[in-house]
N, C-alpha and C positions, 0 to 999 in steps of 0.2 A: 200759841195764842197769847201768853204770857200771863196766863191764870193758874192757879194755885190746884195742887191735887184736890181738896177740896171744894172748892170752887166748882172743877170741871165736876166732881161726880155729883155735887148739887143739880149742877145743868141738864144732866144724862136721865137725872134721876125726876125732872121736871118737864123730860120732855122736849128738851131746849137745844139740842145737840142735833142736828139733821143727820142723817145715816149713821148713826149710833148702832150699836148691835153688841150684847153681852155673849159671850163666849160660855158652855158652861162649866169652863173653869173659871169665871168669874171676871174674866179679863173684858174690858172693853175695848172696840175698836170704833173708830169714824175714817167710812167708807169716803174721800175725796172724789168728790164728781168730775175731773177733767180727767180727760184718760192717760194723760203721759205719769198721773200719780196713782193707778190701780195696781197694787200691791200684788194680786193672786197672779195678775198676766204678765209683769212688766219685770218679776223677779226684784221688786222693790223693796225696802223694809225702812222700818222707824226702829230706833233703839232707843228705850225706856231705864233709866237707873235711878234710883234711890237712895241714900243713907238717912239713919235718922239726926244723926248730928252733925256737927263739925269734928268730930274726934276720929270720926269714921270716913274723913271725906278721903283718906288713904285708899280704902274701899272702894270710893267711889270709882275712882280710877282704875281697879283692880275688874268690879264690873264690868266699866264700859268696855275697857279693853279685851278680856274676854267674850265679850258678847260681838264686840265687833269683830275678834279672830273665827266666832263659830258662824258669823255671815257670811264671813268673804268664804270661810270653805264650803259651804251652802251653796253659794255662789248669787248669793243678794247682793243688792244696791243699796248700800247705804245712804238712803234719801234725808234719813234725820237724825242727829243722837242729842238728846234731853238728858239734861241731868240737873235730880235736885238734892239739896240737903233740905231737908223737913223733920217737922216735929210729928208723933204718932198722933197727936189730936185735931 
């Protein structure tokens, strides 16, 4: 959507987010309403990375690509990969 982690958990946390659902590992999900993008049936996935700075953005690539190696052996679809560099606040 091109909003900031912040941002999005403002939304979620407002009520603002349509099929929002917290996990309770604390993790949030939005559930996409058209069915070629339902993740539980369609063996689909989003991939999520993070650093907190630019020092780290080695990392960042060290994430994604680990995470995408533990999909494909899964045997998911990688339907998305997000990556940001942000600050903790």
């Amino acid at each position: 959507m091109g909003i900031s982690y912040r941002r999005a958990w403002q939304m979620f946390k407002g009520g603002k987010l349509p099929n929002a659902k917290q996990l309770p590992t604390g993790t949030i999900v939005v559930i996409e309403d058209d069915e070629e993008s339902k993740p539980f049936e369609s063996g689909a996935v989003a991939i999520y990375v993070r650093v907190l700075s630019h020092e780290s953005a080695d990392n960042l690539e060290k994430q994604a690509e680990r995470l995408r190696e533990y999909s494909l052996a899964k045997g998911y679809q990688i339907k998305h990969l997000v990556k940001e560099v942000g600050t903790g606040s």
